[in-house]
TIFIGU-700081 format. One line per field, with one value per residue (C-alpha): x, y, z. Coordinates in Angstrom, 1 decimal. Example, Ala and Ser with C-alpha at 12.3 -4.5 7.8 and 13.67 -1.06 7.14 Angstrom:
% TIFIGU-700081
x = [12.3:13.7]
y = [-4.5:-1.1]
z = [7.8:7.1]
***
This chain:
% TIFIGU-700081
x = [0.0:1.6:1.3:0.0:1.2:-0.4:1.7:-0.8:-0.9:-3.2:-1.2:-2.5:-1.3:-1.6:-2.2:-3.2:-5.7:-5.3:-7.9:-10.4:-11.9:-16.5:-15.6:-12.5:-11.3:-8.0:-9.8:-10.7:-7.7:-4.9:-6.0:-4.5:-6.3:-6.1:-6.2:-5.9:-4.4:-4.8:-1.9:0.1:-0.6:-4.1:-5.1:-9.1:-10.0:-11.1:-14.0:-15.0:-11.8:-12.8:-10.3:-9.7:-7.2:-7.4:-4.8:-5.8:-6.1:-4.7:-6.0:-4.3:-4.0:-7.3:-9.2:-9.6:-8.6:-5.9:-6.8:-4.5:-3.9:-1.6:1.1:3.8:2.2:4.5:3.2:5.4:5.7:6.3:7.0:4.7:1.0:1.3:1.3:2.7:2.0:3.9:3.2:3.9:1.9:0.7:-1.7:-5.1:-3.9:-0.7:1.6:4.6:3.4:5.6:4.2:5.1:8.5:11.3:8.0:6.1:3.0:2.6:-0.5:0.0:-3.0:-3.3:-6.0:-6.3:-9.7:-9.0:-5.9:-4.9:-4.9:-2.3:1.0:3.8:6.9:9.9:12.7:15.5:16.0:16.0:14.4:10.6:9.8:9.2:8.3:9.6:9.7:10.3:11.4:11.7:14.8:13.7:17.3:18.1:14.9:15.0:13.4:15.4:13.5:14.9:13.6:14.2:13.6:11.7:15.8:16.5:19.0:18.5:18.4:18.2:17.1:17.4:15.4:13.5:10.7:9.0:6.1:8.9:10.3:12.7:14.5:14.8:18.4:19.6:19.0:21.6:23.0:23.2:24.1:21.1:17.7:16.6:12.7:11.0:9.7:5.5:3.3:-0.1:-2.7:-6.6:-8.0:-6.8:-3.7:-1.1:2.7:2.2:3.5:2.5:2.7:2.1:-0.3:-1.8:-4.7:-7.1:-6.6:-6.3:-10.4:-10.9:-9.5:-11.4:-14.8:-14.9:-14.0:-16.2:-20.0:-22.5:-25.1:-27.3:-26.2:-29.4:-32.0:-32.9:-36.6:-36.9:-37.2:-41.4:-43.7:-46.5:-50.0:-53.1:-54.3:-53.7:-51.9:-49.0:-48.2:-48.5:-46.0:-43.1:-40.6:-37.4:-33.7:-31.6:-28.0:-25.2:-22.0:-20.2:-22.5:-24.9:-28.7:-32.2:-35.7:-37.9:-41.4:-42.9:-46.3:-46.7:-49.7:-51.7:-54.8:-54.0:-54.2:-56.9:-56.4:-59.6:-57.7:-54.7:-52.5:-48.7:-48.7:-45.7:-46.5:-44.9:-43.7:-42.0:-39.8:-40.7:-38.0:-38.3:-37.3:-38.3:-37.7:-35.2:-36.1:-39.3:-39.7:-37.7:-36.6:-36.7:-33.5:-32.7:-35.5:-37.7:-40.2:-42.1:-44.0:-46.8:-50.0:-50.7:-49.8:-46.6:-45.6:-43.1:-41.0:-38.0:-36.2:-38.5:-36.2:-39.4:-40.4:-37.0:-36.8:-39.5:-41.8:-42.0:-44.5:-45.6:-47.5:-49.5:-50.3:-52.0:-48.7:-45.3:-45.8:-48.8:-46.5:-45.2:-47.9:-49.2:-51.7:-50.6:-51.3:-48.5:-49.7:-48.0:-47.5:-45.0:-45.2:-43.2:-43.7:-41.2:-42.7:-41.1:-37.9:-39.6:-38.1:-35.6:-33.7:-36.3:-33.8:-33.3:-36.5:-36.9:-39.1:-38.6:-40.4:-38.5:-39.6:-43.0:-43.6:-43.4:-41.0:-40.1:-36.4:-34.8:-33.3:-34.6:-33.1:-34.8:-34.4:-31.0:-29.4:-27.9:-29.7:-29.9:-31.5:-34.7:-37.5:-41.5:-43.5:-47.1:-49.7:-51.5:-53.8:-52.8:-52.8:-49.3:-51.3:-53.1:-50.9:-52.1:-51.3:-48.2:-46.4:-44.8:-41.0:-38.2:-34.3:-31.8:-30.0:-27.0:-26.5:-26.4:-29.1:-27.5:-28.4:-26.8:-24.9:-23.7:-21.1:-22.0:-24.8:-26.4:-28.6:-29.4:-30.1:-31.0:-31.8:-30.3:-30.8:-28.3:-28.8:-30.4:-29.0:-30.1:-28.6:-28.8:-25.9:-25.7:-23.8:-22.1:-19.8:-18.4:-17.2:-18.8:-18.0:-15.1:-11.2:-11.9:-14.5:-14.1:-16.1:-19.1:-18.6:-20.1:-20.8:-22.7:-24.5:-26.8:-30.1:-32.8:-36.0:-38.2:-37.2:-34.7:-34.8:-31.7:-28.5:-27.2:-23.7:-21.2:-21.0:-18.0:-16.8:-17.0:-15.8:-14.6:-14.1:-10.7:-10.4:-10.3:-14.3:-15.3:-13.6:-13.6:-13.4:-13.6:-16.9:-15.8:-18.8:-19.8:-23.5:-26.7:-26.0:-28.9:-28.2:-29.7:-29.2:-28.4:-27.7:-24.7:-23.5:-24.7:-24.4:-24.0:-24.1:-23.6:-23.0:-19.3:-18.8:-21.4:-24.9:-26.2:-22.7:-22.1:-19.4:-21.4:-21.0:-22.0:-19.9:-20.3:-19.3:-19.8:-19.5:-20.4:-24.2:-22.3:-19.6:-19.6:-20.7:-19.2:-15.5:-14.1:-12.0:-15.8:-15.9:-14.5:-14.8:-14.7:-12.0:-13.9:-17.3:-20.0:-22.0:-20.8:-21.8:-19.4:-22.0:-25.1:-25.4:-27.3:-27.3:-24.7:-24.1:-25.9:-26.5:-28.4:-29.9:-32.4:-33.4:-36.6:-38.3:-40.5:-44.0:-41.3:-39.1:-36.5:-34.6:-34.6:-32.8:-34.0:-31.7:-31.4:-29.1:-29.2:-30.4:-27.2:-23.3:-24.2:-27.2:-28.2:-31.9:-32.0:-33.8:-35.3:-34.4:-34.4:-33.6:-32.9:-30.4:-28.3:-26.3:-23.3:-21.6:-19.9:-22.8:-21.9:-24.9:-24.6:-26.1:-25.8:-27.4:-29.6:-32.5:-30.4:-28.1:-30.4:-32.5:-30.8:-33.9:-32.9:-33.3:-37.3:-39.0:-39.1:-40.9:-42.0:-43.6:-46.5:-47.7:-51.5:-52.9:-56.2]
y = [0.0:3.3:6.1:9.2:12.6:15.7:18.5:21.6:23.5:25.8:29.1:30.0:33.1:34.4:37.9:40.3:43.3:47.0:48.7:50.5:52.8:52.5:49.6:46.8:47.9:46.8:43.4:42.0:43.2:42.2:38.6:35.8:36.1:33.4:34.2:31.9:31.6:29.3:30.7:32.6:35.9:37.0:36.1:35.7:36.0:33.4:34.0:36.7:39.0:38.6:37.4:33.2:32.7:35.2:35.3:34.5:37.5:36.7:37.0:39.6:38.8:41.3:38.4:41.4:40.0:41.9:41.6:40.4:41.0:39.5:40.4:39.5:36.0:33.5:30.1:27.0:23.1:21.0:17.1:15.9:16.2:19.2:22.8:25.8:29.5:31.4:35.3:37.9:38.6:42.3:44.0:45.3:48.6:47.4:48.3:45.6:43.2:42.9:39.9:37.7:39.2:36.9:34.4:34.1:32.8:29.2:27.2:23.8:22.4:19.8:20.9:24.8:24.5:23.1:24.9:23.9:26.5:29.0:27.7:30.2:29.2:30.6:31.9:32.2:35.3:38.9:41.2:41.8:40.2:42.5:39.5:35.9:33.2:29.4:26.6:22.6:21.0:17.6:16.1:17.3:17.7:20.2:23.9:27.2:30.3:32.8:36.1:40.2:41.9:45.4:46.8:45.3:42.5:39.0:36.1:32.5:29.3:25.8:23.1:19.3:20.4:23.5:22.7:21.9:25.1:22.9:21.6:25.1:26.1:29.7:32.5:33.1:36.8:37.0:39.1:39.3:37.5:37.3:38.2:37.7:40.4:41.4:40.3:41.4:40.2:40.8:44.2:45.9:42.9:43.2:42.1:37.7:35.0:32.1:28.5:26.1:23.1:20.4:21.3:18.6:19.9:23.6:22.3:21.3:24.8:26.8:24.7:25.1:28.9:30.0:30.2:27.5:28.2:26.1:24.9:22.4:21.0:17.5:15.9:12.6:11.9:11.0:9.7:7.6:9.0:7.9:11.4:14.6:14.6:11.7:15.0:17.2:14.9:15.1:17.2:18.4:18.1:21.2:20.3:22.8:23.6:21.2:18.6:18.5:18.6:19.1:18.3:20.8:21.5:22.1:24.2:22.2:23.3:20.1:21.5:20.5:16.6:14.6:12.0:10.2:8.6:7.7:10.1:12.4:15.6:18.4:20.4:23.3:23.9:26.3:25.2:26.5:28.3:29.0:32.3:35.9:39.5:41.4:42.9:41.1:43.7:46.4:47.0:43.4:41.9:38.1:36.8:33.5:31.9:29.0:26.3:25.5:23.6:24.7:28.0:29.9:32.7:35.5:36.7:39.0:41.9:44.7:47.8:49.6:49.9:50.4:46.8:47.1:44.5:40.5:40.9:37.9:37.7:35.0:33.8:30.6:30.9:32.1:34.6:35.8:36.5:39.4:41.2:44.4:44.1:41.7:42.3:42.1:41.0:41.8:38.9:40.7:43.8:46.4:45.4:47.4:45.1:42.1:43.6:44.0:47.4:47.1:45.3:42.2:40.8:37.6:35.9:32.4:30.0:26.2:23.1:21.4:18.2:18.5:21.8:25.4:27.9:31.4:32.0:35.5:38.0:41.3:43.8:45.8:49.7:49.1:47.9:44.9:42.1:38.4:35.0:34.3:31.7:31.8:28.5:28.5:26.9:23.8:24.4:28.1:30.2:31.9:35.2:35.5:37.0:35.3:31.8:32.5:31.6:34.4:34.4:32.7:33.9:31.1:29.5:27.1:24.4:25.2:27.4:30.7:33.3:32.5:35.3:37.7:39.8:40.3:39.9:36.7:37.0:35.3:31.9:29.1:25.5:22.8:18.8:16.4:12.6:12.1:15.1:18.6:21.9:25.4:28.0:31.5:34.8:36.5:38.9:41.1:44.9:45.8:49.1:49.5:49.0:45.7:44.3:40.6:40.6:38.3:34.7:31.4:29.2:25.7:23.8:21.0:21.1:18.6:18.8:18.6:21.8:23.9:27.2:25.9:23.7:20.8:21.2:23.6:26.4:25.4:27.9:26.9:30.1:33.7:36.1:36.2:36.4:39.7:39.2:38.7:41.5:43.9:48.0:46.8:44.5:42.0:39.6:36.4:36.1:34.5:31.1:28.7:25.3:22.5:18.7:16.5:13.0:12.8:16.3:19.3:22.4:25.5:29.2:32.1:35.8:38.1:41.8:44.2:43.5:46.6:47.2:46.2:43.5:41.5:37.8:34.5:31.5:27.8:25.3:22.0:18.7:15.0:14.2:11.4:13.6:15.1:18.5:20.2:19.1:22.0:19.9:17.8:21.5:22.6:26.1:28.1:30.1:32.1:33.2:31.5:34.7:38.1:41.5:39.6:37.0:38.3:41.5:44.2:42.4:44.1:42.8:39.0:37.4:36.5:33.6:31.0:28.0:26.1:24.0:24.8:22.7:21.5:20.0:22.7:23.6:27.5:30.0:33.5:35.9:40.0:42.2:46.0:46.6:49.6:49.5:53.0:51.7:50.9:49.7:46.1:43.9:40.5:37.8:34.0:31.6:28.3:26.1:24.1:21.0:20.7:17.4:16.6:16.5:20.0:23.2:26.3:29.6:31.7:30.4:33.9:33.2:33.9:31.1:28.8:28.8:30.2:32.1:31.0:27.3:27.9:27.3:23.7:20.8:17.3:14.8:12.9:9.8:9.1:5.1:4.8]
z = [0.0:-1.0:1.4:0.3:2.2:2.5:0.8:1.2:4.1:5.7:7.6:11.4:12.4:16.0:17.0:19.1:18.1:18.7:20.6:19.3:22.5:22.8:20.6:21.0:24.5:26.1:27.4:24.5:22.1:24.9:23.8:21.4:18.1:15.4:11.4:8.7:5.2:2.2:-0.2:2.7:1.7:2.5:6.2:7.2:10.8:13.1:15.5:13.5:14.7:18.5:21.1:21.6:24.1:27.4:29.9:33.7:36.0:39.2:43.1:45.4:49.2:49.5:47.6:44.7:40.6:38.9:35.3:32.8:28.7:26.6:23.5:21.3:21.2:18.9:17.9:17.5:16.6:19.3:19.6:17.1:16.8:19.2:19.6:21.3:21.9:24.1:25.2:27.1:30.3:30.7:32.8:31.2:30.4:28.9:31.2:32.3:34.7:37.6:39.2:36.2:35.6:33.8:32.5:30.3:29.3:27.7:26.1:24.7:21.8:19.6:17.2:18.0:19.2:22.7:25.2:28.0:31.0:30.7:32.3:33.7:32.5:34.5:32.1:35.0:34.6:36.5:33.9:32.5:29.1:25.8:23.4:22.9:20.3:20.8:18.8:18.8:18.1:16.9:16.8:19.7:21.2:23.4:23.0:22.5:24.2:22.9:24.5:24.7:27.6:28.2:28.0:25.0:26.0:24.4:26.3:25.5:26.9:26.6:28.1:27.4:28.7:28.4:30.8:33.8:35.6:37.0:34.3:32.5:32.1:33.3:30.9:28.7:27.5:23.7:21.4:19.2:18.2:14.4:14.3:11.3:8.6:9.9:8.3:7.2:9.1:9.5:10.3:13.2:14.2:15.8:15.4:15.9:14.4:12.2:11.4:8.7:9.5:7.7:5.4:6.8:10.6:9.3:7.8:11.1:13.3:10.1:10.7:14.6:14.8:12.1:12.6:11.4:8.7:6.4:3.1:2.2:2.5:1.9:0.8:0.0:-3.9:-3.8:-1.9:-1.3:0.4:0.9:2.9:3.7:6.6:5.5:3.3:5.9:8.2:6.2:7.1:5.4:6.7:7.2:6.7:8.1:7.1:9.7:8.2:11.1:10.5:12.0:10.9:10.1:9.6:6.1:5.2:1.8:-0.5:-0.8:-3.3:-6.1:-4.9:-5.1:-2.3:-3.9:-6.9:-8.1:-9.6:-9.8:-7.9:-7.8:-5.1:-3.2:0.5:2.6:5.3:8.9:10.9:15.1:14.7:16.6:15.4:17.6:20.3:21.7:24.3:25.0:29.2:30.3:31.7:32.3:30.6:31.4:29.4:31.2:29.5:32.2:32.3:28.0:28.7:28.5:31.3:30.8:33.8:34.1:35.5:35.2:34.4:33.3:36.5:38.3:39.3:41.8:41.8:40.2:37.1:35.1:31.4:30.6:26.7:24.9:22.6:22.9:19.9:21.9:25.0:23.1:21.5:21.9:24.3:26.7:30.1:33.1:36.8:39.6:41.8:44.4:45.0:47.5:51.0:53.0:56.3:54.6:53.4:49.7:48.6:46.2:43.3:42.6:40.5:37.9:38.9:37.7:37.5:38.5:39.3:42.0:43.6:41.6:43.0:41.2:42.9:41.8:42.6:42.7:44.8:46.6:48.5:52.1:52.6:52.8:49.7:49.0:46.5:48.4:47.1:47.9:46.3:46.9:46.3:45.2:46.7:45.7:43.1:43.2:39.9:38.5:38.2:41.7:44.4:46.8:45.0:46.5:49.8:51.4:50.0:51.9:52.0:51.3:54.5:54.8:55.5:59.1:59.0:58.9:55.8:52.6:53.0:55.8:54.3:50.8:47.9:46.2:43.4:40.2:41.8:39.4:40.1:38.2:38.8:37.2:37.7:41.2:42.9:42.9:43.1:43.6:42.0:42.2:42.1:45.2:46.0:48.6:49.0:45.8:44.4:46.2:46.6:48.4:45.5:44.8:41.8:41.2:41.7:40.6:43.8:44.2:46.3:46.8:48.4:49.3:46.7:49.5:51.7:48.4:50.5:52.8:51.3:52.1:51.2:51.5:48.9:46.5:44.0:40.3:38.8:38.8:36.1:35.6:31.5:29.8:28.2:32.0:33.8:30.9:31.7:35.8:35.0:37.0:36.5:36.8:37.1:35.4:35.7:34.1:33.1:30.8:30.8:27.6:27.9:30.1:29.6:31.7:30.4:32.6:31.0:32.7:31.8:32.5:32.3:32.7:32.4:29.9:28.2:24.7:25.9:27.8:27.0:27.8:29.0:29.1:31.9:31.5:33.6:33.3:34.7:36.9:38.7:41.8:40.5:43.6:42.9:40.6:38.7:37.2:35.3:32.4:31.8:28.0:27.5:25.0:25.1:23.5:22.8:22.2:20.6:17.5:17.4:15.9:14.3:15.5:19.0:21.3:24.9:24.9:28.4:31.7:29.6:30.5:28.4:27.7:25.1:22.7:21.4:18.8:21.3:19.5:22.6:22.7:24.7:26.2:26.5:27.2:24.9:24.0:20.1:19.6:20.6:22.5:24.3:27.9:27.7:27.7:25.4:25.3:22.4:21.4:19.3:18.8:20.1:17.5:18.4:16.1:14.1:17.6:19.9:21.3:21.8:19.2:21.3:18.6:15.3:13.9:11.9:8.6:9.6:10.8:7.5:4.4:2.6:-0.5:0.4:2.3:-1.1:-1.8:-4.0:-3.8:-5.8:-4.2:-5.7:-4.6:-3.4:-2.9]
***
């Protein structure tokens, strides 16, 4: 058998962007990039010119996140079938960041879709790094680091492993590094570096960081029928660009057959997309829709009315939910005797142990937002006020509150295999020198009695990226998870929550794990929804998920409708699952259904 080699390659180029102030701040551009190139002139962006890999902020000894950028990122060949990029470590404004002085920044990949976490790889030396480059000596193999500081000297290393701080050699002083000629990258790069890979696994990176749209549909040939609704039944395939599909429903026009004899029919359809204009209502945040009982209910953060007060529509159909008319019942209202005053925040609901619960959090006369849920009462009515139990603050285990020296909001209830939980947002000192930032903490909790845990709150996440701290946003909030199979997936939202660089983020964990070990969770490096993602939709987050008469799985989501605006607005859409099994958040209607492809025929063959 002869083999047969791949000669063409495909060019990846790393970069980092310059920033672009009310548009591509310091967060985002002081991030690793990644470009493409078929004939090694022209380079096309990846993730639609927003930022892949994000260096880690770290935690100070007052518990606060000093955020992080990156530049002068250099990609390399390792030992075969891997990868390297290595980077220098700044801080967010670009200045030289002392604490990583004489390191740099390493990420090791085999595909260029999945990194590992950022490792800090000691150099051995004294002074702050300006920019690096690395190589692999395959005879020898060892790596050369060869490396300029912010002075200008040149340095050089040598070790076997370039994951090992301990088996790095001393820096050495040299006379001079050769760097390589710039070159031309996408709008707005910075100086980076490139590297030739294989054609089929440059496919592969080009596939995953570009977005998914439809390229066909597919009808079978003919078919036989006997009546009118065997015709009505058959649906058509939508096949993406990754080669994943969907079935979807067809309005065919079935008068010209006569289902009384036999007979050949050509007749027309148009292919059905899930799809809602942009916005759906305009001063809504974190928005829930709730299939319940052959109704759907609308609930979310009323910013309307100052976020005073838990208001709920009611509608026959989820269309119906947003028309003109529709009516909004308060259900809780201001009740300064039971610490109602403020903030009624990221309500939610959920049916937990076969009961229906509204989770959310409220603040008294004196600020400060904190978790509470309300249950309503058997046979009660969503609508009536008085349905409802009077609303209970979260305790511990022990029984203390939730919290004592912060806030806790946006409280969602997730259950994964047998065992339930609760996560939510919390943070302390907020708006001042001491703030921690929002965190992502979980818990589980007996379905019987869900207003106190029955674990320890662990801490899944903080925002220490870039697109989660961004401009001192230092979010992570919104969580709201769904279940598929064996996975679980867990979104939640980082930066601010009516700024145009809000984003969403994705955790995800194994359905058997312990869900309260950290290490069960991977998190995203990269956002799976941005103001990038969809056009016209600037600062996507505080989701929610449900599913639709379809079974289409469809997410709810709040996002402002300009770059320049602060008034939130309410969306969905459908959630896609791609060739590998894995949810797409950000499919827009265009995508999801090419127009050009709704109009379709079939031939019907008649049996009496």
């Amino acid at each position: 058998m002869v083999e047969i080699r791949e000669t063409k390659n495909t060019n990846i180029m790393v970069y980092t962007r310059g920033i672009i102030k009310g548009e591509y701040p310091e967060g985002l551009a002081h991030s690793i990039h990644l470009a493409y190139s078929k004939d090694g002139k022209y380079y096309k962006a990846l993730n639609k010119n927003y930022g892949i890999l994000f260096a880690p902020g770290t935690i100070s000894s007052e518990d606060t996140i000093r955020p992080k950028g990156i530049k002068n990122p250099w990609v390399f060949s390792m030992t075969p079938g891997l990868y390297g990029i290595v980077a220098v470590s700044i801080n967010e404004d670009g200045s030289v960041d002392d604490e990583i002085c004489g390191k740099i920044l390493f990420w090791m990949t085999e595909d260029f879709v999945d990194f590992g976490e950022a490792v800090a790889v000691d150099l051995e030396g004294t002074s702050c790094v300006e920019r690096v480059q690395c190589r692999y000596d395959e005879v020898e193999e060892i790596y050369e680091i060869l490396w300029e500081d912010i002075k200008g000297n040149c340095f050089r290393n040598k070790t076997k492993d370039i994951c090992s701080r301990c088996k790095m050699l001393p820096a050495e002083l040299i006379r001079e590094i050769s760097w390589p000629d710039p070159i031309r990258g996408p709008q707005g790069a910075e100086l980076g570096s490139v590297i030739a890979i294989k054609s089929s696994l440059g496919d592969k990176v080009i596939q995953n960081w570009s977005q998914l749209h439809n390229i066909e549909i597919q009808l079978p040939d003919s078919i036989t029928v006997k009546s009118e609704y065997e015709v009505e039944s058959v649906q058509a395939t939508a096949v993406y660009s990754d080669g994943s599909s969907v079935l979807k429903e067809v309005a065919w026009d079935t008068k010209i057959i006569d289902f009384g004899k036999k007979g050949i029919y050509e007749i027309t359809g148009t292919v059905q997309n899930v799809q809602y204009r942009f916005p759906l209502a305009w001063g809504y945040g974190d928005p829930v829709i709730f299939p319940w009982q052959n109704k759907y209910y609308f609930i979310a953060t009323n910013d309307n009315l100052n976020d005073i007060g838990l208001y709920v529509r009611e509608a026959e159909s989820m269309e119906g939910l947003f028309s003109d008319n529709i009516t909004e019942h308060l259900i809780l209202g201001e009740d300064e005797e039971r610490g109602l005053v403020q903030t009624f925040w990221a309500p939610e609901f959920h049916v937990i142990g076969g009961e229906l619960y509204i989770l959310f959090a409220v603040s008294g006369k004196v600020w400060g937002p904190q978790c509470h849920l309300m249950k309503l009462k058997k046979g009660g009515s969503i609508l009536d006020p008085d349905s409802w139990e009077s609303p209970v603050r979260i305790k511990r285990q022990d029984g203390s509150w939730l919290s004592e020296d912060g806030i806790t909001l946006d409280m969602t209830y997730l259950k994964a295999g047998v065992h339930s939980y609760m996560v939510w947002s919390y943070r302390r000192n907020i708006g001042t020198e001491a703030d921690t930032g929002s965190m992502l903490y979980i818990a589980t909790v007996d379905e019987k009695i869900p207003w106190q845990l029955t674990s320890e709150p662990v801490l899944l996440s903080r925002p220490l990226y870039g697109w989660e701290n961004v401009n001192n946003t230092i979010n992570n909030e919104g969580p709201h998870g769904f279940v598929v199979e064996d996975n679980v997936y867990l979104t939640f939202s980082g930066g601010s929550a009516n700024a145009y660089t809000y984003a969403m983020g994705l955790l995800t964990a194994k359905t058997g794990a312990n869900l309260l070990e950290p290490s069960n969770w991977k998190k995203r490096g990269t956002p799976i929804v941005s103001y990038y993602s969809v056009e016209g939709e600037y600062g996507p987050g505080h989701n929610s998920f449900y599913m639709d008469a379809s079974g289409n799985l469809m997410i709810a989501y709040h996002a402002e409708d300009a770059i320049d605006h602060k008034l939130r607005c309410d969306g969905i859409r459908r959630v896609h699952f791609n060739i590998q099994g894995q949810p797409i958040f950000d499919m827009s209607p265009e995508r999801d259904l090419d127009p050009k492809l709704r109009e379709v025929k079939l031939k019907v063959l008649t049996a009496v």
